[in-house]
C-alpha positions in Angstrom: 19.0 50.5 -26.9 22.1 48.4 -26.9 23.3 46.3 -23.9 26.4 48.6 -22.8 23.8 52.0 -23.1 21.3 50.3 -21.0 23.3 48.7 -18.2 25.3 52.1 -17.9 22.1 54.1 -17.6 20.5 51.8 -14.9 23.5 51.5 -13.4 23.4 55.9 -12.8 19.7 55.5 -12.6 20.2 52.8 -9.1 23.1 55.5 -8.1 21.3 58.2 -8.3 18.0 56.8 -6.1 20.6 55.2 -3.8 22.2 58.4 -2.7 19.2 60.8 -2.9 17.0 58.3 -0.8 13.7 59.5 -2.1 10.5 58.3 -1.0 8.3 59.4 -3.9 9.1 58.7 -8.0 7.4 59.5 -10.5 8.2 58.2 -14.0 6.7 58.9 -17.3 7.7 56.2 -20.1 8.0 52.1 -18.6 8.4 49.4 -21.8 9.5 46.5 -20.4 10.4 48.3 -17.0 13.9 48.2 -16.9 14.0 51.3 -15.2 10.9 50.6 -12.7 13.4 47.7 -11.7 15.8 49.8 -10.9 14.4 52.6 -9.2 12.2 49.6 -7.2 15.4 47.7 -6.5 17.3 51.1 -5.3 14.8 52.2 -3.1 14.2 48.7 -1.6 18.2 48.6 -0.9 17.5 52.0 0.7 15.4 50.3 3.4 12.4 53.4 2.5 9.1 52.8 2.3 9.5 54.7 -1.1 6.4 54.9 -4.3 6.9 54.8 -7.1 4.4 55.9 -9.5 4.2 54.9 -13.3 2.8 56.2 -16.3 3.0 54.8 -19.5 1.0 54.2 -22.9 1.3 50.6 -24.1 2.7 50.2 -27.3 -0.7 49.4 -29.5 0.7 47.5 -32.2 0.9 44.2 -30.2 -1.7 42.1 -29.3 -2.3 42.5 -25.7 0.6 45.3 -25.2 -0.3 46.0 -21.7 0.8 42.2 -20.8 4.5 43.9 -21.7 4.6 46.9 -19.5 6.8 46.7 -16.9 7.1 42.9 -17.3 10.9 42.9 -16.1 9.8 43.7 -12.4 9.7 41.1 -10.0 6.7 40.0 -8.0 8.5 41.2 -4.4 9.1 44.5 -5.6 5.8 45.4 -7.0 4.0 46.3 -3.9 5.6 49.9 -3.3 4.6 50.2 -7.3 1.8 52.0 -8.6 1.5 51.5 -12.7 -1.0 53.7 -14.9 -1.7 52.8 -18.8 -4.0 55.3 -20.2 -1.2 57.8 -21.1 0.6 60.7 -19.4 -2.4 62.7 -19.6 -5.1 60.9 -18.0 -2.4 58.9 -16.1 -0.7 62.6 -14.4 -4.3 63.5 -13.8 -4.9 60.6 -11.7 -1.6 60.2 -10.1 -0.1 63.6 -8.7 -2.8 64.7 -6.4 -2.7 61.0 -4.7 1.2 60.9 -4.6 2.3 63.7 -2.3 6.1 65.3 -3.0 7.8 64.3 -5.8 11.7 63.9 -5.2 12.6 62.1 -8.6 10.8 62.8 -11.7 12.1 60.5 -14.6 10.7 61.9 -18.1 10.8 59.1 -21.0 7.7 59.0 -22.2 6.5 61.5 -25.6 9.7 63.1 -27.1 8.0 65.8 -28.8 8.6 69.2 -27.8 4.9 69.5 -26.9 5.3 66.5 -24.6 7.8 67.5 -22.7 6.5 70.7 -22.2 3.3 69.0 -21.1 5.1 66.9 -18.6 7.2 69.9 -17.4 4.4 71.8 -16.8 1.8 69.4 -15.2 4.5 68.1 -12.9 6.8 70.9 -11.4 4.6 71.6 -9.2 4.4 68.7 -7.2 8.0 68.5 -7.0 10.0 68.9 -3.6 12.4 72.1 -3.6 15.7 69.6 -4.1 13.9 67.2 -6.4 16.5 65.7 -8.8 14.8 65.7 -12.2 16.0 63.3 -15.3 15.3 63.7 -19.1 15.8 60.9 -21.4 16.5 61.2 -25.4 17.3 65.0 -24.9 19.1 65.0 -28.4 15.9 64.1 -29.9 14.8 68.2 -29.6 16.2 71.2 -27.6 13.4 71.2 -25.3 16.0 70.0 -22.3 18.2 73.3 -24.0 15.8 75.7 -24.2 14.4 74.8 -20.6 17.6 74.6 -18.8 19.3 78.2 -20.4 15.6 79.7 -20.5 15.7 78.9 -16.2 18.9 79.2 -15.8 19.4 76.0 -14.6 22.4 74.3 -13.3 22.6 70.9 -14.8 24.3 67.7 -16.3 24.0 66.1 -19.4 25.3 62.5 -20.0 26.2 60.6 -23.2 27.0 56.9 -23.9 26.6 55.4 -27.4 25.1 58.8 -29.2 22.5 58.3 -26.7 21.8 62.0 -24.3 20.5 62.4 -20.7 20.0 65.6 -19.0 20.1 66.0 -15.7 19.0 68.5 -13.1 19.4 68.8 -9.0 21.9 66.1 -8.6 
């Protein structure tokens, strides 16, 4: 992801939890983190007492790969964090009957058709009734297409650098 793509989806990303105000995250797909620090930072400027809850699947062709995860988050902000590595499966198993309503649900983790329809499934629902809900890479398939006209869904999509977000409940 080039600079200008990143800073201009982090940027909508600390927007987005700013004005919703939600006190429970959950994102599939961390890397580095960069948008952990954001929704971490944006829900800290909020003055909530806001989770956020992680899963992610280190990348297993480094040498110690889960030293990388989220490794762009600063100390102070990690305490309202709640990281899983084992993969969306094990990880959603583990994490939504411990983290009450869901209000944001950032999907970035497997972008096969499969594992968004996994993720879909498995998470809706424990969302809240006006949860905002965030796809990343939607041009990689139609899943986000086929969901969104298959439910008739009112939604957004966003594009900077051939790079596609969709987003619902905003």
């Amino acid at each position: 992801m080039n600079q200008q793509v990143a800073l201009y989806n982090f940027q909508s990303v600390f927007v987005g939890t700013r004005l919703v105000q939600p006190r429970t995250i959950l994102e599939t797909g961390v890397a580095h983190g960069y948008s952990s620090y954001t929704f971490l930072s944006a829900m800290a400027r909020n003055g909530t007492d806001g989770r956020l809850y992680s899963s992610d699947f280190p990348y297993f062709r480094l040498e110690d790969p889960e030293r990388y995860v989220g490794c762009v988050v600063p100390e102070p902000l990690r305490a309202g964090w709640h990281l899983l590595t084992k993969g969306d499966r094990a990880n959603l198993a583990e994490i939504l009957p411990a983290c009450g309503p869901i209000a944001l649900f950032h999907y970035d983790s497997d972008k096969s058709y499969e594992g968004r329809t996994y993720g879909w499934r498995t998470v809706a629902p424990h969302l809240t009734a006006d949860a905002v809900v965030v796809f990343d890479d939607i041009d990689d398939n139609t899943w986000f297409r086929d969901w969104v006209v298959g439910e008739g869904l009112a939604h957004r999509v966003f594009e900077r650098g051939g790079k596609y977000v969709g987003l619902v409940g905003l």
